[in-house]
C-alpha positions as CSV (number, residue, x, y, z in Angstrom):
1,X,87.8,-63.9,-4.5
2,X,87.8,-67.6,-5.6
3,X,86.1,-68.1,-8.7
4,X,82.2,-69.4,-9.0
5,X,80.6,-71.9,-11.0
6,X,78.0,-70.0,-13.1
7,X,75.3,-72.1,-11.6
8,X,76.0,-71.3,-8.6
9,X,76.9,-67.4,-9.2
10,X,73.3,-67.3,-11.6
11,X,71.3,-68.3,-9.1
12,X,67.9,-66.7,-8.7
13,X,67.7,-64.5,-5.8
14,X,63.9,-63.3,-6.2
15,X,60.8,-64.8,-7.1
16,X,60.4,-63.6,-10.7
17,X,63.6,-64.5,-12.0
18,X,62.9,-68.5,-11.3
19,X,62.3,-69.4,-14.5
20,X,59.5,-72.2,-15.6
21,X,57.7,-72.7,-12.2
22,X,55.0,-70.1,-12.2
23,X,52.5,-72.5,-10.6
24,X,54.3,-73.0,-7.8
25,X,56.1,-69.2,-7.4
26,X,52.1,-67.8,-7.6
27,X,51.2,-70.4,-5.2
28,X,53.5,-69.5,-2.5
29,X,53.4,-65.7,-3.4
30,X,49.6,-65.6,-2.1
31,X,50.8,-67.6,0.9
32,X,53.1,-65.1,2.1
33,X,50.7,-61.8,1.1
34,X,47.9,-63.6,3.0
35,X,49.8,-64.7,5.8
36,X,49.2,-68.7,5.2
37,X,52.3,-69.9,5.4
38,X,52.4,-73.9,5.7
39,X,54.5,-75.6,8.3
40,X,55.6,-78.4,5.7
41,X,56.4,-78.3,2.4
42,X,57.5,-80.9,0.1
43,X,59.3,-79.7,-3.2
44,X,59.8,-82.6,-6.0
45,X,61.0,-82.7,-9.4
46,X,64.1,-83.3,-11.7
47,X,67.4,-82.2,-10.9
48,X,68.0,-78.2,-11.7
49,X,64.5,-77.2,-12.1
50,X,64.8,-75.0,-8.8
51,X,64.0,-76.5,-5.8
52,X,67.1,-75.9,-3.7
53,X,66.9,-72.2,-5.1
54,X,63.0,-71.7,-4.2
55,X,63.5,-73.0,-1.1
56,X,66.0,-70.7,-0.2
57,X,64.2,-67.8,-1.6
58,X,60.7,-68.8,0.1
59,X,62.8,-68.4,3.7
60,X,64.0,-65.1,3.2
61,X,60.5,-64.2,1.9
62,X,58.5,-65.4,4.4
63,X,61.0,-63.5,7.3
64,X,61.9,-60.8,5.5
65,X,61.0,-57.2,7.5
66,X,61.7,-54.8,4.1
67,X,59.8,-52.8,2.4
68,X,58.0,-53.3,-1.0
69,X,58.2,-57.3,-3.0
70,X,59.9,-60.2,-0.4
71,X,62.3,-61.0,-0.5
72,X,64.2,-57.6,-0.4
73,X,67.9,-59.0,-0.4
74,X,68.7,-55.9,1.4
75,X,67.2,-56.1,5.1
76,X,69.0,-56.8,8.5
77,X,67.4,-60.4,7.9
78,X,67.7,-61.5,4.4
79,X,71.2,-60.5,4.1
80,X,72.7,-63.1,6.5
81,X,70.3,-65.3,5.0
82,X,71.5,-65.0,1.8
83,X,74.8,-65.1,2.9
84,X,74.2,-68.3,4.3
85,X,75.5,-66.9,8.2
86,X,72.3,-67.1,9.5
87,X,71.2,-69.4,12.8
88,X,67.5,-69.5,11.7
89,X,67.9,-71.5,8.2
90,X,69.4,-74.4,8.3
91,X,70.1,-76.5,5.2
92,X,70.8,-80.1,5.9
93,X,71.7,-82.8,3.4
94,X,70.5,-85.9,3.9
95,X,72.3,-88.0,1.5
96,X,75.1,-87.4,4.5
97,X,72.9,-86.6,7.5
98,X,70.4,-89.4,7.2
99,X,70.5,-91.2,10.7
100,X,68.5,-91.3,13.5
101,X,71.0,-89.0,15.5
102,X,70.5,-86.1,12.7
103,X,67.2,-86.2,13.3
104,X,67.4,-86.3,16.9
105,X,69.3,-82.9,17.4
106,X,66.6,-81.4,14.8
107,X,64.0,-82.1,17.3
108,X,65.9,-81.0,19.9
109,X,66.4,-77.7,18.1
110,X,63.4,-76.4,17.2
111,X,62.0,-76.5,21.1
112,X,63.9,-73.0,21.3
113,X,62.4,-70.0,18.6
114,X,64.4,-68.2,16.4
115,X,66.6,-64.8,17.2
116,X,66.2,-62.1,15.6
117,X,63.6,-63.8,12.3
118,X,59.7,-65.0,12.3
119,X,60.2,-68.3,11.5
120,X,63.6,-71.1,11.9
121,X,63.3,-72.8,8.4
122,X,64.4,-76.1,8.0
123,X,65.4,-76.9,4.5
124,X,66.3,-80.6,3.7
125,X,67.9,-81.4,0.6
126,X,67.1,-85.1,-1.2
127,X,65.5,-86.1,1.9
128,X,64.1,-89.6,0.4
129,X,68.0,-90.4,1.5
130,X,66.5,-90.7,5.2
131,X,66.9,-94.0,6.5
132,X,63.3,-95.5,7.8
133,X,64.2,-95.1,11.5
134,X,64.7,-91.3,10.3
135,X,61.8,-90.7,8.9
136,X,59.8,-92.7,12.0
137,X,61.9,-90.1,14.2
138,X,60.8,-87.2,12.1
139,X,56.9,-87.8,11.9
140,X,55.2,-86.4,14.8
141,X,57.7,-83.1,15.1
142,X,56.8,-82.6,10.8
143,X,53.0,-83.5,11.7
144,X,53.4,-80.8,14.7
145,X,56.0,-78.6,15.0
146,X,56.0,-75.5,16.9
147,X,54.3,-72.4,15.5
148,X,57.4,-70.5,14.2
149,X,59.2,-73.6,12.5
150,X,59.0,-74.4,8.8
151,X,60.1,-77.5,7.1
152,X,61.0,-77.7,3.4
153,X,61.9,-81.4,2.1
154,X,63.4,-81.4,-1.4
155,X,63.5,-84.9,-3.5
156,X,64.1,-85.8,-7.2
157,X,62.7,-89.1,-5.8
158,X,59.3,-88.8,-3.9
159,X,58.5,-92.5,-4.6
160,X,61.0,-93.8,-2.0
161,X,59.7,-91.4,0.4
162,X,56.5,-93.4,3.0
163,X,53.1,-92.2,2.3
164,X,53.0,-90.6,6.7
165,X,55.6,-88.3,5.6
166,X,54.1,-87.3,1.9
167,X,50.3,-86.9,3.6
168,X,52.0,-84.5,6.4
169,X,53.6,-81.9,3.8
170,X,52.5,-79.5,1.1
171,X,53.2,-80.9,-2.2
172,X,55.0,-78.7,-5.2
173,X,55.9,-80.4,-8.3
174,X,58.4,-78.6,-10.5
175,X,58.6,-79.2,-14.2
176,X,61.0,-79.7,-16.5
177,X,62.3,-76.4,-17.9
178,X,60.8,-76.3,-21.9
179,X,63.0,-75.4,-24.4
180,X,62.3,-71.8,-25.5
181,X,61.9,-70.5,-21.2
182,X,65.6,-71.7,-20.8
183,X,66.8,-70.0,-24.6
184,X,65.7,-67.3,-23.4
185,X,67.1,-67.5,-19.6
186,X,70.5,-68.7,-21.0
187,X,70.4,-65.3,-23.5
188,X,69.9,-63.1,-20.7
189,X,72.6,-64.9,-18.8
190,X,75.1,-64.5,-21.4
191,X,74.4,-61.0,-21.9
192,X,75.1,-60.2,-18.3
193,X,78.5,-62.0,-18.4
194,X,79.1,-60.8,-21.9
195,X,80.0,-64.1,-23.6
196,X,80.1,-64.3,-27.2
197,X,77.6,-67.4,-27.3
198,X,75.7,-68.2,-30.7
199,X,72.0,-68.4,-30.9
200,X,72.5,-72.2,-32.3
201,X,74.8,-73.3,-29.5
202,X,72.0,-72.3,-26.5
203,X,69.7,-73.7,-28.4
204,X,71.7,-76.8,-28.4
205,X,73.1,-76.8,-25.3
206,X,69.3,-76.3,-23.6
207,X,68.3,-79.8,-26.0
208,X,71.1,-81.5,-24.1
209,X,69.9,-80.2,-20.7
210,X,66.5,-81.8,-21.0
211,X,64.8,-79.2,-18.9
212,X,67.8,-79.1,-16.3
213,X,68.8,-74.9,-15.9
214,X,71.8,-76.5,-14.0
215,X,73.1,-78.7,-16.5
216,X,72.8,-76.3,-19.5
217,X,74.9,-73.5,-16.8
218,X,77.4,-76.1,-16.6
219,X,77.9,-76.8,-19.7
220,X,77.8,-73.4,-21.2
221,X,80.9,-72.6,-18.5
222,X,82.9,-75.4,-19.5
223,X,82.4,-74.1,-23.1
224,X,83.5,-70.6,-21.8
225,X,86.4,-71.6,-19.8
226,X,87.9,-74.0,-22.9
227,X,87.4,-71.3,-25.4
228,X,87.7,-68.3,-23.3
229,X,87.9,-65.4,-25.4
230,X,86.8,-66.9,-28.4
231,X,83.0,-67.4,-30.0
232,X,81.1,-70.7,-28.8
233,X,79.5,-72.4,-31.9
234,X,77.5,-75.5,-31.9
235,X,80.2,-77.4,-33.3
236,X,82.6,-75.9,-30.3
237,X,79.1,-77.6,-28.2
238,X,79.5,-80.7,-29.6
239,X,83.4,-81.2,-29.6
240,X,83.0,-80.5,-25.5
241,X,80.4,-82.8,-25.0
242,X,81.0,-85.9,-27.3
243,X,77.9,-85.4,-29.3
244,X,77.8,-85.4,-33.4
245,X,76.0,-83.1,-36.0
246,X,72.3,-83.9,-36.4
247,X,72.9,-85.0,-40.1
248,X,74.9,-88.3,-38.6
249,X,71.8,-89.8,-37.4
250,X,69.7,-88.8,-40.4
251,X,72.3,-90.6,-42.2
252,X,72.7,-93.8,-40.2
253,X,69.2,-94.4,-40.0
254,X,69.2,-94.0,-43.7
255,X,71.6,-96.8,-43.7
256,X,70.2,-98.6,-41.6
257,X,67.0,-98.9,-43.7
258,X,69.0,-99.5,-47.1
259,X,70.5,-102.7,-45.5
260,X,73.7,-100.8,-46.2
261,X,75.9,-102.2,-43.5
262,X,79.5,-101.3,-45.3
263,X,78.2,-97.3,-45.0
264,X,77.1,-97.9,-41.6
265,X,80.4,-99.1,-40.6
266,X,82.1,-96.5,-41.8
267,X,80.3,-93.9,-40.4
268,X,80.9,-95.2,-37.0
269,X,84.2,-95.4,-37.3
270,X,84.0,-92.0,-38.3
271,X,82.4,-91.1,-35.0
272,X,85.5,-93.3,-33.3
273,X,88.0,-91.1,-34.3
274,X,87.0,-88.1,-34.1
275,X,86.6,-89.4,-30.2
276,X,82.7,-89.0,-29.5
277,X,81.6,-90.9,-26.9
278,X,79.6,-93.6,-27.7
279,X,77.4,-94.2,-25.0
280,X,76.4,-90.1,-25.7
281,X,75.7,-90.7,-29.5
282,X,73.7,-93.9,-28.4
283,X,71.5,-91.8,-25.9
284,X,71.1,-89.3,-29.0
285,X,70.4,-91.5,-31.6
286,X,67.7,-92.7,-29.3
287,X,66.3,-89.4,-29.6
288,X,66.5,-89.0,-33.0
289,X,64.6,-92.6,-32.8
290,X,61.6,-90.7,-31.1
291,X,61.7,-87.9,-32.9
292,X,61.2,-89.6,-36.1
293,X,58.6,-91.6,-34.6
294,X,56.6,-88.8,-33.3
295,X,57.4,-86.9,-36.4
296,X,55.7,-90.3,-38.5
297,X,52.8,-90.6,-35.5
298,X,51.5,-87.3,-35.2
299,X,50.0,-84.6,-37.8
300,X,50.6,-80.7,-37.4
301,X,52.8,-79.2,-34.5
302,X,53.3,-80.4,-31.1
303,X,54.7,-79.3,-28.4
304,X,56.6,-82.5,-28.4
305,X,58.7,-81.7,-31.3
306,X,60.5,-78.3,-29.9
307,X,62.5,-78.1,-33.0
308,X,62.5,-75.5,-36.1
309,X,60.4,-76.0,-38.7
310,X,62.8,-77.1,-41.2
311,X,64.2,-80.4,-38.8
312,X,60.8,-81.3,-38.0
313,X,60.1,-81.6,-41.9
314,X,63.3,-83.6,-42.2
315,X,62.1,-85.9,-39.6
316,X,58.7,-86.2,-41.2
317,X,60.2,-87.2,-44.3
318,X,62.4,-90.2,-42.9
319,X,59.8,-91.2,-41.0
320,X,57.7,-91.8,-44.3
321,X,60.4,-93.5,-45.9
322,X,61.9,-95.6,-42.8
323,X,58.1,-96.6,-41.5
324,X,56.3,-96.5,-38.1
325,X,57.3,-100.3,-36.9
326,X,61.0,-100.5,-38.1
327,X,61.1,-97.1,-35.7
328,X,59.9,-98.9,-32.7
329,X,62.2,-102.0,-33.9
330,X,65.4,-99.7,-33.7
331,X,63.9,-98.0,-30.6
332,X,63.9,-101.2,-28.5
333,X,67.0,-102.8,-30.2
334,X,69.6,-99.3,-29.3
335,X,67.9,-98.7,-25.8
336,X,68.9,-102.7,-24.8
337,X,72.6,-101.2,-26.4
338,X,72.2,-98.0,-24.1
339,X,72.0,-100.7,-21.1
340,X,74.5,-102.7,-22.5
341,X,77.3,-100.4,-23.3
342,X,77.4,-99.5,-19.0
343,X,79.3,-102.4,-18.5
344,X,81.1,-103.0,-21.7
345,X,85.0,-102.8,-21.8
346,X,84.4,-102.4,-25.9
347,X,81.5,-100.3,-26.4
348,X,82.5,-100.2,-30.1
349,X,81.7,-103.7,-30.9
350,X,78.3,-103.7,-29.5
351,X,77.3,-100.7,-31.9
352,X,78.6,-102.5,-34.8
353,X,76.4,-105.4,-34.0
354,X,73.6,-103.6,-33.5
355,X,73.8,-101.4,-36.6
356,X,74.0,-104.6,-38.3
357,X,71.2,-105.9,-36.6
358,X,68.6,-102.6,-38.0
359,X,70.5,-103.2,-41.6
360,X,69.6,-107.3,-41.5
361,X,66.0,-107.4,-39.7
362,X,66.3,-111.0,-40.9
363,X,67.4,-112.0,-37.3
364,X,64.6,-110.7,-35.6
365,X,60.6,-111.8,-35.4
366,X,59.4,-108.8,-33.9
367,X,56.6,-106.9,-36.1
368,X,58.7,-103.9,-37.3
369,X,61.6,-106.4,-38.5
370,X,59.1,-108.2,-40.3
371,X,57.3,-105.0,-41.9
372,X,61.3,-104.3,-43.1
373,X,61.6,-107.7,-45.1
374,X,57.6,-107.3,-46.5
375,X,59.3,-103.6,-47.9
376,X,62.3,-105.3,-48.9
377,X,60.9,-107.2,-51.4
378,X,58.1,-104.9,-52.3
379,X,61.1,-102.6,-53.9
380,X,62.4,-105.5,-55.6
381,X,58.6,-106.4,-57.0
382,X,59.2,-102.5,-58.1
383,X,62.2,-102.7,-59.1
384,X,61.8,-105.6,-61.8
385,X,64.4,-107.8,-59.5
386,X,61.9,-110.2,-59.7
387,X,59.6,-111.0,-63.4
388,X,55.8,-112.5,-63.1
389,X,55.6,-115.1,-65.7
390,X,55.9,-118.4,-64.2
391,X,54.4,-119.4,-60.6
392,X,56.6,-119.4,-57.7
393,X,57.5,-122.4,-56.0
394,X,57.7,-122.1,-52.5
395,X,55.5,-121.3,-49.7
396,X,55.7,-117.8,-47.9
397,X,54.7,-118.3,-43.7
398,X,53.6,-115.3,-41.3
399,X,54.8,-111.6,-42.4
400,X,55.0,-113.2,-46.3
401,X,51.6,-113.4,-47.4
402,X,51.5,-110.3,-49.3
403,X,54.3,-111.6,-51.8
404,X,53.3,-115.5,-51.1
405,X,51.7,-115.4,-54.9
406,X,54.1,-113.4,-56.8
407,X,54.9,-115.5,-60.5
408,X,59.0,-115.3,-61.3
409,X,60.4,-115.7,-64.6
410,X,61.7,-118.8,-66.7
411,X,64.9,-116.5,-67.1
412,X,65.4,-115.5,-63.8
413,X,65.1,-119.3,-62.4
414,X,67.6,-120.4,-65.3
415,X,70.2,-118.0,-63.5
416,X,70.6,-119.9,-60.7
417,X,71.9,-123.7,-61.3
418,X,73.5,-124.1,-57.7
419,X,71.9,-124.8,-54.1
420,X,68.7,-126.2,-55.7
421,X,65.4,-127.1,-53.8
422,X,62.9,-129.3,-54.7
423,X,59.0,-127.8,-55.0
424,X,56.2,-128.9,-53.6
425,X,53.7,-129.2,-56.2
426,X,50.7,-130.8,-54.7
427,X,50.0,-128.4,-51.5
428,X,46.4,-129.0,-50.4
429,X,44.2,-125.4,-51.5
430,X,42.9,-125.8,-48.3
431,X,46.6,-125.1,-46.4
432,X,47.8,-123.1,-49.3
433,X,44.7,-120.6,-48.6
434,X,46.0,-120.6,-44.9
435,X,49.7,-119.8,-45.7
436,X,48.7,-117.0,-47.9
437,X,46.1,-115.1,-45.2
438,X,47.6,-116.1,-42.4
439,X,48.5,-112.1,-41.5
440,X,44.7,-111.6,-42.2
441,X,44.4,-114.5,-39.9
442,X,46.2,-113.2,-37.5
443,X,44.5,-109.7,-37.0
444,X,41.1,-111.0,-37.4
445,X,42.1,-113.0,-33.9
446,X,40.2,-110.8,-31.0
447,X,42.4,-112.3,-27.9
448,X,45.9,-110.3,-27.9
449,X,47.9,-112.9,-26.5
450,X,46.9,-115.2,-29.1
451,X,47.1,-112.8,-31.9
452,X,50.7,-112.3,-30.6
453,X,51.9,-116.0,-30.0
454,X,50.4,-116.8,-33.8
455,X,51.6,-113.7,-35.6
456,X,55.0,-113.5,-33.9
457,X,56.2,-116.6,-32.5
458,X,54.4,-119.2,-35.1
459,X,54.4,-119.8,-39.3
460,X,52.1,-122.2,-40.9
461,X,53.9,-124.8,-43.2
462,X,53.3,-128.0,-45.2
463,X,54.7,-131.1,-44.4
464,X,53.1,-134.2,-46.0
465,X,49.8,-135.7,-45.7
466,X,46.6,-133.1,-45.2
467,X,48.4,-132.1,-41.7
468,X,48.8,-127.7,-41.4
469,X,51.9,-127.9,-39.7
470,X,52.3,-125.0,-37.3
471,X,56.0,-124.3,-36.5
472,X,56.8,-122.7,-33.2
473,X,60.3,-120.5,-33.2
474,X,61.0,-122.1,-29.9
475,X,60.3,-124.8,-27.3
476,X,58.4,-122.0,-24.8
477,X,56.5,-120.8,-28.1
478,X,55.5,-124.9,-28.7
479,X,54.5,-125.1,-25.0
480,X,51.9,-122.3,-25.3
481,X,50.8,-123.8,-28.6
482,X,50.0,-127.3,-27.3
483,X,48.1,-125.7,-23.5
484,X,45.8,-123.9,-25.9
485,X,45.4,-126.5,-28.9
486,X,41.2,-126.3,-28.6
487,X,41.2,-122.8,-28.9
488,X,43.5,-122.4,-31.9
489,X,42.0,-125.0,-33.7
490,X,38.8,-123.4,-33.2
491,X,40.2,-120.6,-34.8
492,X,40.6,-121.9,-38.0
493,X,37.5,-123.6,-38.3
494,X,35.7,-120.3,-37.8
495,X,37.8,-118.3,-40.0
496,X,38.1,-120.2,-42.8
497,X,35.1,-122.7,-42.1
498,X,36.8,-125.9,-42.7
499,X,37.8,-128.6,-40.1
500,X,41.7,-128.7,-40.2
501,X,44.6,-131.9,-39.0
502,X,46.7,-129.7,-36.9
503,X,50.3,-130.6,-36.2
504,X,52.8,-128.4,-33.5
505,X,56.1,-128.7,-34.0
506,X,59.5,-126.6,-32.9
507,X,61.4,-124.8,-35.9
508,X,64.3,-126.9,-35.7
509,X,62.1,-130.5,-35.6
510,X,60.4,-129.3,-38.8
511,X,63.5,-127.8,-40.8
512,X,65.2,-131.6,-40.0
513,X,62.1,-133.2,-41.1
514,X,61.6,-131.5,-44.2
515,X,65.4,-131.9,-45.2
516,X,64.8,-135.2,-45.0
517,X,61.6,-135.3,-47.0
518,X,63.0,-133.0,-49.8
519,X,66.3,-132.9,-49.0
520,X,67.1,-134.3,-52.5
521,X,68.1,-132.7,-55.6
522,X,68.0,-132.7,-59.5
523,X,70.7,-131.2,-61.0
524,X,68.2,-131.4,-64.6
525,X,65.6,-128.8,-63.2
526,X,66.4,-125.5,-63.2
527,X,64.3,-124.1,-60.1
528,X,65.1,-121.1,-57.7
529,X,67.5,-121.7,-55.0
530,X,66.7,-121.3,-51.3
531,X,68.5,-118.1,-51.0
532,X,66.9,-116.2,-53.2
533,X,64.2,-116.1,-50.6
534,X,66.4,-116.5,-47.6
535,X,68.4,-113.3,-47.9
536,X,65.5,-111.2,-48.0
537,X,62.6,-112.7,-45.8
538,X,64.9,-115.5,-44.1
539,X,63.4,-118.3,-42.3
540,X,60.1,-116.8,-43.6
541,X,60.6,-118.4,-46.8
542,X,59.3,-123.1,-47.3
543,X,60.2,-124.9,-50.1
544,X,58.2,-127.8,-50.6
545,X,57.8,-130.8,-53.5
């Protein structure tokens, strides 16, 4: 006999043994025992969560003539059934049948009853496939059909489906299998075919499912048939699969969050040659992403987290260190690489960039890249990298103000003699009080979209006269700025209760207008360079005279 995939040989043949589905195997239990069987029923839900398989169950049950629990699997009528020889279930696919014709000779079948069975079930697989001349041709026999017909529509897509056919059917959603249901399944499973399967590798293998019994059957038979006699470990897992130990992304994201780009680089080529995929460790990196920011979000279990006890912990205590917004940063930044890396001939490069990307937030103006320079130089303020005996000389912009009045030495200014800039020493108090509370600005604004434009895409700066220049990052940003000039100005007045000379500018107007103000240089005064700044906040960070 030709061999079976295991999915396929594994397949539940009673009720009881679907696994994850209660509400819906209760549900249509009482139907049959009470004799209120539906003539339409719609089965949705994720692919390998059982639809296909209750389907064919519910049409043996609801013929079957045996004695005792139906299905019976053993009667003149469930046999052929099961075998798939019998005239009076018909399985169609509609990815392939989806025509007007198809539906034609359904109609025209069900005018005669069935043989030797109660009821001629129709059971049609992904049937949001149908063209719309389909399903038009389908309505009124699925609204009415005769007394001993039954349809049974099965989608992973019910949105594409039209709202006559969805109001005309009995609707079954199927969930996602959790985590310890399908351990547990895939133990029994094993047991029966006597593989030597470890406890870690099902409990991997049914992470990588995500809720799919089908995918986890068809991974654990690869597994088998590659290392057939032998015992399947997790590592055995991840070598068949393309995915990496845990611990990779722990340490990544570590270096990631050190700015350590050289140990980032090697551990990716690492991954290269030992030939994961990398489109695979993306998707799971994302996941470690949400992990760590549910693990940082939420106190005491959850459900969410399906993970032992000592992971979870693991999690919490990155996520402490790493912080809530540089999570979401790296969230958004690897799922535009997941999109990416589709079409990309040299998926490599574009992981490189973006690891470089979460170790130099400098590039970015979103809120969690921001928070990430604000730490930055918080540890050095720790650290002693910077002393707190003479005034700074320079003027911090949006994201800054928490370091905007920090003092540095006489001795660490007199270690710097090239690249020097000119400071502003006569900044009004009134815009100097603006720069350093402008994040306290900023979330004291009550309209989101303002509180977004000023926070994100703006930076207050001095320029000359008693103008507050407000620098937009862009032209679009400058745009918005100048449409709603009234009600930013009126802003300020209310928040800090002085009448201000507003100015709008883009980033690029004001960085070649203050090079030309303070542009020049005295090689006699020993002042800190730009860069000091620059490498840790970046274009957060204006020099003036």
């Amino acid at each position: 006999m030709a061999y079976q995939a295991l999915y396929r040989r594994l397949r539940p043949q009673r009720f009881e043994d679907v696994a994850g589905q209660e509400h819906i195997i209760r549900t249509l239990q009482n139907q049959i025992e009470n004799n209120r069987i539906n003539h339409a029923y719609l089965f949705c839900g994720t692919r390998g969560t059982g639809k296909t398989t209750t389907a064919k169950i519910f049409a043996r049950a609801i013929n079957c003539i045996g004695e005792g629990t139906k299905p019976c699997n053993k009667c003149s009528v469930c046999l052929p059934i099961l075998h798939g020889t019998s005239v009076n279930v018909i399985e169609i696919d509609a990815a392939s049948n989806n025509g007007v014709d198809n539906i034609r000779d359904i109609i025209e079948e069900v005018k005669y009853p069935p043989t030797d069975c109660r009821y001629k079930v129709y059971i049609i697989d992904e049937v949001h496939m149908l063209s719309a001349g389909a399903f038009n041709a389908l309505l009124k026999t699925l609204e009415e059909p005769p007394e001993y017909v039954v349809f049974i529509l099965a989608t992973t897509d019910p949105q594409k489906m039209p709202v006559t056919v969805l109001s005309r059917c009995q609707r079954f959603d199927f969930h996602r299998i959790g985590k310890e249901t399908m351990v547990n399944v895939l133990k029994e499973y094993m047991a029966e075919e006597k593989a030597d399967v470890t406890d870690e590798a099902i409990e991997y293998i049914a992470e990588l499912s995500d809720g799919a019994m089908r995918d986890a059957l068809s991974i654990l038979d690869q597994c088998i048939s590659f290392y057939f006699d032998q015992r399947v470990t997790v590592d055995k897992v991840m070598e068949i699969t393309g995915s990496v130990d845990r611990s990779v992304f722990f340490e990544l994201t570590d270096a990631m969050n050190n700015s350590d780009g050289g140990r980032c680089m090697d551990i990716i080529d690492k991954i290269v040659l030992q030939g994961r995929d990398i489109g695979q460790f993306v998707a799971d990196l994302i996941t470690h992403f949400r992990n760590l920011l549910l693990a940082v979000s939420i106190e005491g279990e959850t459900r969410a987290l399906d993970y032992s006890k000592t992971y979870v912990d693991r999690l919490r205590e990155q996520g402490k260190n790493v912080g809530y917004e540089y999570v979401l940063s790296l969230i958004s930044s690897f799922s535009e690489l997941a999109n990416q890396i589709k079409f990309s001939s040299n998926p490599r490069i574009l992981l490189e960039v973006c690891a470089i990307k979460g170790c130099n937030p400098v590039v970015s103006y979103d809120l969690g890249s921001v928070n990430k320079r604000l730490k930055n130089i918080e540890n050095k303020l720790e650290n002693s990298t910077f002393a707190a005996d003479t005034p700074a000389a320079g003027t911090l912009a949006a994201g800054a103000n928490a370091a905007g009045t920090s003092e540095m030495s006489t001795s660490a200014q007199s270690t710097h003699q090239s690249e020097e800039v000119k400071i502003d020493k006569a900044v009004p108090e009134d815009i100097k009080t603006v720069i350093s509370e402008w994040n306290k600005f900023c979330k004291s604004l009550k309209t989101s979209v303002l509180k977004s434009m000023l926070s994100t895409q703006t930076r207050p700066a001095f320029l000359e006269d008693d103008y507050l220049t407000l620098v937009a990052i862009n032209n679009g940003a400058l745009l918005w700025l100048e449409a709603h000039f009234d009600e930013v100005k009126d802003c300020f007045e209310k928040y800090f209760n002085k009448e201000f000379e507003i100015r709008m500018m883009t980033e690029d107007k004001y960085n070649k207008r203050h090079t030309e103000k303070y542009g020049a240089k005295d090689p006699e005064l020993n002042v800190l360079r730009k860069e000091d700044f620059t490498k840790v906040l970046g274009d957060f960070v204006e020099f003036e005279e």
